[in-house]
C-alpha positions in Angstrom: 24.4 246.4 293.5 27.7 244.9 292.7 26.7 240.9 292.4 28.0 238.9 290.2 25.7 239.9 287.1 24.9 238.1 284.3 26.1 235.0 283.7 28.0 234.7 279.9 25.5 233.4 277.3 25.3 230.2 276.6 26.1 229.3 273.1 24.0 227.3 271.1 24.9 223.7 270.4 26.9 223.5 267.1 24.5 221.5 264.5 26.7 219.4 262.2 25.6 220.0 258.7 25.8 218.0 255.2 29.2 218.7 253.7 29.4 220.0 250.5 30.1 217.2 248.3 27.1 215.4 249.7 25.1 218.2 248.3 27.1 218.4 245.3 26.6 214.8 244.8 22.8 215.0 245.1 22.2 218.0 242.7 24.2 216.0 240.1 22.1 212.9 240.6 18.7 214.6 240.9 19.4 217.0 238.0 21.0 213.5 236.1 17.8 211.8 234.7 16.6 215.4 233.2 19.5 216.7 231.8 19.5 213.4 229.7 15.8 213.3 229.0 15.4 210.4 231.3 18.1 208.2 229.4 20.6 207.9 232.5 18.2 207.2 235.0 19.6 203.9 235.6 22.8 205.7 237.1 20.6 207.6 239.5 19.0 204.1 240.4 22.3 202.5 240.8 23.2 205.6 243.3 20.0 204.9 245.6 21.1 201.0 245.4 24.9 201.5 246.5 23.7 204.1 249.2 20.9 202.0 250.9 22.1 198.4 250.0 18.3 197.1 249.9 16.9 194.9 247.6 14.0 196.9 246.7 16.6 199.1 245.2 18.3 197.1 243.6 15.5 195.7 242.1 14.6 199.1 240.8 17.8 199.7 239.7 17.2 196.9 237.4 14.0 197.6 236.6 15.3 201.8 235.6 17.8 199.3 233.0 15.1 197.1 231.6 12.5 200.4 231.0 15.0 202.2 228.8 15.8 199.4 226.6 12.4 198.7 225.8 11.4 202.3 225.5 14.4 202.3 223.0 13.2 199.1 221.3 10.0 200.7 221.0 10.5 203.8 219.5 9.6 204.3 215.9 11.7 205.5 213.5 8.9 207.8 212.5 9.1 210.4 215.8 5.4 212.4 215.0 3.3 209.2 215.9 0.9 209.0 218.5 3.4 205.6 220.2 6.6 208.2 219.9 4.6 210.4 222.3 3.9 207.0 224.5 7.4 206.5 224.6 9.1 209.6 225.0 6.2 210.4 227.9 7.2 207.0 229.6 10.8 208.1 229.9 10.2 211.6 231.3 7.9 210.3 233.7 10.4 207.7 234.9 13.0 210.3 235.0 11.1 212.6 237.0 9.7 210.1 239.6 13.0 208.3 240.0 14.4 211.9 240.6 12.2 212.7 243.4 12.5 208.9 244.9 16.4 209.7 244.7 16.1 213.0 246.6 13.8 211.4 249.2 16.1 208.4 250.2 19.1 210.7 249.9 17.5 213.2 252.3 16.2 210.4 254.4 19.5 208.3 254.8 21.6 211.6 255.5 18.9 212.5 258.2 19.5 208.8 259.8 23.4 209.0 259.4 23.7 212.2 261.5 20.6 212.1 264.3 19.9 208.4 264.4 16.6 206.3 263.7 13.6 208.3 263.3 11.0 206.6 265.4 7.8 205.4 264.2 5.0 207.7 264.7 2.4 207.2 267.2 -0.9 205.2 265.9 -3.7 207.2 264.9 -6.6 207.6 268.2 -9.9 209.1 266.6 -10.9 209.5 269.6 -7.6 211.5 271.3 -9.1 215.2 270.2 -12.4 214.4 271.7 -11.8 212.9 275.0 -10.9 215.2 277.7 -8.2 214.1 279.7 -9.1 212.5 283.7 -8.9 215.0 286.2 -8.4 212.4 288.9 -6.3 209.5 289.1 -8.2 206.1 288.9 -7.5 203.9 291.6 -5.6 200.9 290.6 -6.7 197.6 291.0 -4.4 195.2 293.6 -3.2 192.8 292.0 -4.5 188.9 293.2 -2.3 186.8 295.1 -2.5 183.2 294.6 -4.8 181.1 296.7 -5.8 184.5 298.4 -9.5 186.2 297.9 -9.8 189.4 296.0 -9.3 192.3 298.4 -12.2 194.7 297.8 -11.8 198.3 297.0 -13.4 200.5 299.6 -15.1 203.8 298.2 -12.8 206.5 299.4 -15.2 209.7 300.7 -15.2 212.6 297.8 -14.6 216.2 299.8 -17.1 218.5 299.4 -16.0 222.1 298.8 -17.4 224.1 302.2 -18.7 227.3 301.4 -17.1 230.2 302.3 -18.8 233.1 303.9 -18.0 236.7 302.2 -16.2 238.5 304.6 -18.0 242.0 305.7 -16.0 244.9 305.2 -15.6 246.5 308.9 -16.2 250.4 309.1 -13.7 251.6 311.9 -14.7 255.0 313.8 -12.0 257.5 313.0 -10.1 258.1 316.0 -10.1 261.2 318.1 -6.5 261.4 317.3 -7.4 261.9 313.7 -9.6 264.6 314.1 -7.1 266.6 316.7 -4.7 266.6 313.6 -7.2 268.2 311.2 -8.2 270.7 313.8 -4.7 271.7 313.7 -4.4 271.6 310.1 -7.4 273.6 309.5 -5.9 276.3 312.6 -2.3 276.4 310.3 -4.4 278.1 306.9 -6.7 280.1 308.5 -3.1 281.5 310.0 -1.4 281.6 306.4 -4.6 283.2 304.7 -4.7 285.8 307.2 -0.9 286.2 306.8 -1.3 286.5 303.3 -4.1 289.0 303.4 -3.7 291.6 300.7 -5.6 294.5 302.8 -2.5 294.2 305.5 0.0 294.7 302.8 0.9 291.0 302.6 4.5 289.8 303.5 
């Protein structure tokens, strides 16, 4: 009644988060390329490249460079043609998919900095879903020694479930114990009913 109770609860392990300026610092780069229409997407380019320090990035970085100068080379002077559109639709489409690259390998590296390499996921099985799992153990082959014949597995017996009889419910006499106590009972209310009997004025 008075034990020690509940112990306290425990509290939860304390997750550490993305500071604020890393979030700060990834609105402003993903929101960078739209704002401008696509014309600073190098700078969002050349974030992903300093951050991950891989040559692919760099090499897109580059690449961001290269596809706004030629887009600008390209454009006409007249901006209601049919190559305007071309242009203009080349830009925004580079803005938007080097925005949601940026956001990816932002998201990816911060996830890597705080909890470590994510590992690679298991190969695909086609056949995992349709294969029930043993429900035995197979026996293991011993391994050869050298020089030394196989040893040969010997069948191990299978038990057989026995069956089990149903057991038959036994019917026990009531004892003569039992029925002296309901003679007595059944003395004890005649008693009281006579007791109570309204014809002898009832007490």
């Amino acid at each position: 009644m008075y034990g020690q109770g509940y112990p306290p609860p425990a509290t939860p392990p304390q997750r550490q988060g993305v500071p604020a300026s890393v979030i700060v610092l990834r609105v402003l780069f993903a929101m960078l390329p739209l704002l401008s229409i696509g014309f600073l997407t190098w700078a969002t380019a050349l974030r992903i490249a300093l951050l991950t320090r891989r040559v692919v990035d760099w090499i897109l970085f580059v690449a961001s460079i290269v596809l706004i100068i030629v887009c600008m080379v390209l454009m006409p002077d007249d901006v209601e043609t049919t190559r305007a559109d071309v242009v203009m639709a080349t830009i925004l489409l580079s803005a938007a998919a080097f925005t949601g690259y940026y956001l990816a390998v932002d998201i990816r590296h911060d996830r890597i900095r705080l909890h470590g390499p994510v590992p690679p996921p298991a190969p695909y099985n086609p056949y995992a879903a349709t294969v029930p799992p043993h429900r035995h153990q197979v026996p293991q082959q011993p391994q050869q020694g050298y020089g030394f014949p196989p040893v040969q597995p010997q069948p191990q017996p299978q038990p057989r479930p026995q069956p089990q009889p149903q057991p038959q419910p036994q019917i026990t006499p009531p004892s003569p114990r039992i029925d002296q106590v309901r003679a007595e009972l059944d003395e004890l209310s005649d008693l009281l009913r006579k007791d109570k009997d309204p014809r002898d004025g009832g007490r």
